[in-house]
C-alpha positions in Angstrom: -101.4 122.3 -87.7 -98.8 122.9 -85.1 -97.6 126.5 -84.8 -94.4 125.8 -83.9 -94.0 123.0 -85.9 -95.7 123.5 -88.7 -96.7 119.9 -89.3 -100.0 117.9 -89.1 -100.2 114.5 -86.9 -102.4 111.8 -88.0 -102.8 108.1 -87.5 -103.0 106.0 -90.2 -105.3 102.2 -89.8 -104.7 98.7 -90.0 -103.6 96.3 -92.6 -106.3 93.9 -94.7 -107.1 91.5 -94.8 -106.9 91.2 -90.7 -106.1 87.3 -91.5 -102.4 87.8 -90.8 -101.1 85.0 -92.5 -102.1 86.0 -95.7 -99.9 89.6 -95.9 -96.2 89.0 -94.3 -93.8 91.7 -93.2 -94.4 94.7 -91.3 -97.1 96.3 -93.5 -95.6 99.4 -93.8 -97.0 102.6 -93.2 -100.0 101.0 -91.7 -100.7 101.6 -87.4 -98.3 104.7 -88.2 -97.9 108.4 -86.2 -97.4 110.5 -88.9 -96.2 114.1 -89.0 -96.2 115.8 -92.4 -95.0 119.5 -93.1 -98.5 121.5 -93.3 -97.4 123.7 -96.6 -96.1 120.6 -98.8 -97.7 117.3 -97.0 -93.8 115.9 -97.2 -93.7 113.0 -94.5 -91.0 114.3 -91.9 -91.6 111.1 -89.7 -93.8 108.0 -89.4 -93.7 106.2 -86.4 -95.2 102.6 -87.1 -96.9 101.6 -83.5 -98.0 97.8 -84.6 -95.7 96.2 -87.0 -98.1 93.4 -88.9 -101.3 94.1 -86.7 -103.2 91.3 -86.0 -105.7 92.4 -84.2 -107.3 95.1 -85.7 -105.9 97.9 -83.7 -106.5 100.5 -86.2 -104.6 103.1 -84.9 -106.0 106.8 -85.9 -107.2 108.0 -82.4 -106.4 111.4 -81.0 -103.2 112.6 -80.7 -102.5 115.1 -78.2 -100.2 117.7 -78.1 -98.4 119.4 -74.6 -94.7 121.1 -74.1 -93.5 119.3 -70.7 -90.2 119.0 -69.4 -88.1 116.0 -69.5 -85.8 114.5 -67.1 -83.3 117.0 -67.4 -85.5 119.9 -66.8 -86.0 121.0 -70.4 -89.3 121.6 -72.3 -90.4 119.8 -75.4 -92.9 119.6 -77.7 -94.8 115.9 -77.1 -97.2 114.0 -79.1 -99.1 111.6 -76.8 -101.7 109.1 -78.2 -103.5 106.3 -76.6 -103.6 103.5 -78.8 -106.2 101.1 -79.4 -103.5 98.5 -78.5 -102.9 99.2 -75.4 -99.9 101.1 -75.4 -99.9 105.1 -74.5 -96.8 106.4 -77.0 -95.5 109.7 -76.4 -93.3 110.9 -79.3 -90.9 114.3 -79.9 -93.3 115.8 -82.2 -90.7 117.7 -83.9 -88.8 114.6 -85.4 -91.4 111.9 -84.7 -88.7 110.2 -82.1 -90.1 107.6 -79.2 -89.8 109.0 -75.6 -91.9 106.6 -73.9 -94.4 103.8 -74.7 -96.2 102.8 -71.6 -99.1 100.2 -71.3 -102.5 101.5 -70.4 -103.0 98.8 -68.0 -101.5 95.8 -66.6 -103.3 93.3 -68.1 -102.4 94.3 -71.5 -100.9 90.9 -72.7 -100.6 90.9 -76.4 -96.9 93.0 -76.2 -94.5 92.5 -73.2 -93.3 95.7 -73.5 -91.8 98.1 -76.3 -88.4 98.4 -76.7 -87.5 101.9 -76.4 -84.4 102.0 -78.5 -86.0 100.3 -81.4 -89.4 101.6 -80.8 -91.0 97.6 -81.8 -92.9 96.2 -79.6 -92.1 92.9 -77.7 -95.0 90.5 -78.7 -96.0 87.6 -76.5 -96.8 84.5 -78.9 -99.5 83.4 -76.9 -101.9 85.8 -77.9 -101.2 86.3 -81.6 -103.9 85.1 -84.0 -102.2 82.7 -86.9 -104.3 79.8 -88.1 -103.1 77.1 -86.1 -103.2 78.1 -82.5 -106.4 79.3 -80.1 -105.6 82.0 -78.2 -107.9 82.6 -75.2 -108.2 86.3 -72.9 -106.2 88.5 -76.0 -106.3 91.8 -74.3 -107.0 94.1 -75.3 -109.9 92.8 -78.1 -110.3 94.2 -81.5 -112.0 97.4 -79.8 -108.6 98.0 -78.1 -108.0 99.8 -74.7 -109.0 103.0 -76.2 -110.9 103.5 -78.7 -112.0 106.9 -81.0 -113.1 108.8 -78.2 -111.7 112.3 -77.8 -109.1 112.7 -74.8 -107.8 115.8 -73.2 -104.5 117.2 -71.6 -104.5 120.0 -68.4 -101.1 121.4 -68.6 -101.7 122.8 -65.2 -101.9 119.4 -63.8 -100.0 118.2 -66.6 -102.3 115.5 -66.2 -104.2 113.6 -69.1 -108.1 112.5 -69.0 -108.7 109.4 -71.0 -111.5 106.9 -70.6 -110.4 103.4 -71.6 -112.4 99.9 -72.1 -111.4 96.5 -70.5 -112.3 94.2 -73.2 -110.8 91.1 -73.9 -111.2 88.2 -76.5 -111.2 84.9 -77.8 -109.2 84.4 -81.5 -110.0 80.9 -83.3 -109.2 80.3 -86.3 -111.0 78.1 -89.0 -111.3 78.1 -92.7 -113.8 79.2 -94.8 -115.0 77.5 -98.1 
């Protein structure tokens, strides 16, 4: 847990079956940050990072945890995680709210960006996965950008170490008996 917190961060997977088209909505509570008070286990905020994932981001990779000063000069306590999807989230890790969302890399196609205020992402149609369209260089592929391996923050620096993968895919659809 978080000493000065008192709360435990974890990620939570993706939705089943990964066919999107047969589970509408967000899927809530799946592809969420969660922090949870470490004495009761009472969900003090979820932060969903992939409404309906259709890709198979799976989001439950490391979350790390710095105090860093904003804009203005003051400290805060920061959860950042690198998700499978290609998007690095950093999160107030006392109330779970979105400070920045940030690609991994540019060629990160599947969300135009993440709006900030809302905290959704801003898919590009081109590369979703629904029965009746071929999508061709989805990127990042069902491995994601980062996958489960272990990442580190030097507060010195205040740099992070991450290693990443550039892996892309092909999605076509077709029915099975």
């Amino acid at each position: 847990d978080d000493r000065g917190t008192y709360l435990i961060y974890f990620g939570t997977g993706n939705p089943a079956p990964w066919n999107e088209t047969m589970r509408p909505g967000d899927n809530k509570w799946t592809m969420t940050i969660f922090g949870r008070d470490a004495d009761t286990g009472e969900a003090k905020f979820g932060y969903q990072k992939t409404p309906h994932d259709e890709w198979d981001y799976a989001g439950v990779n490391v979350m790390m945890l710095s105090d860093q000063k904003d804009k203005d000069g003051k400290v805060r306590k920061l959860l950042t995680h690198p998700d499978r999807n290609g998007i690095v989230y950093t999160l107030d890790r006392t109330d779970g709210s979105l400070v920045s969302a940030n690609k991994l890399d540019d060629t990160v196609n599947v969300f135009k960006s993440v709006d900030l205020k809302t905290g959704q992402p801003v898919r590009d149609p081109e590369y979703g996965t629904r029965m009746d369209h071929l999508a061709k260089d989805i990127c990042p592929s069902a491995m994601g950008y980062h996958n489960q391996g272990h990442d580190s923050y030097d507060p010195k620096r205040e740099l992070f170490y991450m290693g990443i993968n550039h892996i892309c895919m092909d999605w076509e659809p077709f029915m099975l008996p």
